[in-house]
N, C-alpha and C positions, 0 to 999 in steps of 0.2 A: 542458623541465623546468618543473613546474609551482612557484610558489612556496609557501612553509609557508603562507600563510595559504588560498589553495585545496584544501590537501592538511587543513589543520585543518577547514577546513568539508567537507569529504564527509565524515571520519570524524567529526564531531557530528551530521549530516544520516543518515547509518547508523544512527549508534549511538541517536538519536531514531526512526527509522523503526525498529526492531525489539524497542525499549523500548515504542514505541506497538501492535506486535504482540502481544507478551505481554500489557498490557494489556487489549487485546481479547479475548485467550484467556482470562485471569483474570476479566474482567465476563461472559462467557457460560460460566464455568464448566466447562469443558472442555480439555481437550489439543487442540489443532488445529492443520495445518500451515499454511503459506504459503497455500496456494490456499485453503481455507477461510477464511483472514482475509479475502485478499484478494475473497472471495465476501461474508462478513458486511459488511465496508466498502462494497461498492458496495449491497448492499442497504439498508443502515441511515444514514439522513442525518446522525443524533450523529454516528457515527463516522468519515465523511466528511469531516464540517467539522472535528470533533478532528485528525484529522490533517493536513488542510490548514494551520487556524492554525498545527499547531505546529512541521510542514515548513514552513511561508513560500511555500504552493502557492497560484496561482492558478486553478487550473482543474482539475475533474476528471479533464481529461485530463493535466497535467501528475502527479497522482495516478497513474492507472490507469501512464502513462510510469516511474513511478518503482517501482512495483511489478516492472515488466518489467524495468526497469534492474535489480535485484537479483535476480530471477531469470526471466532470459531465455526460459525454457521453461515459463513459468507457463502459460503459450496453450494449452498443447498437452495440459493437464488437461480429462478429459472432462465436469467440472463446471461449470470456467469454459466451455468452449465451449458447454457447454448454456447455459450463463446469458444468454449473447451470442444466442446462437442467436432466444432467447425474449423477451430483455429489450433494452429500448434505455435509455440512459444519457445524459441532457443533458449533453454536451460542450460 
């Protein structure tokens, strides 16, 4: 059983990582799902590091991990794969 204060920090780590979604849909203007975020993020370094700072991330990869972590099937978008396919991402 996890204690309250772990079970407080995921759900402010959630509730930050999907307030940080919206925002990125709202500055480019459009409706867009997960996997398009998650595609403008690795594209656009502002909003890499915005999210970093404000998740407490060290690392890209611990970013691209946390993407996954909320939705585990993100990979399997034929956008991201394309993206991966074409692009490499300093980890």
């Amino acid at each position: 059983m996890d204690n309250p204060y772990t079970i407080l920090d995921r759900k402010d780590i959630k509730h930050r990582f999907l307030t940080l979604c919206s925002f990125v849909s709202m500055c480019e203007n459009k409706k867009i799902n997960l996997a398009n975020v998650f595609l403008i993020v690795l594209n656009k370094k502002k909003y890499r590091e915005l999210f970093k700072d404000s998740l407490l991330l060290e690392s890209n990869f611990d970013l691209v991990r946390l993407f996954l972590d909320h939705d585990p099937l993100l990979y399997k978008s034929k956008y991201v794969t394309k993206f991966f396919k074409k692009n490499t991402l300093q980890i």
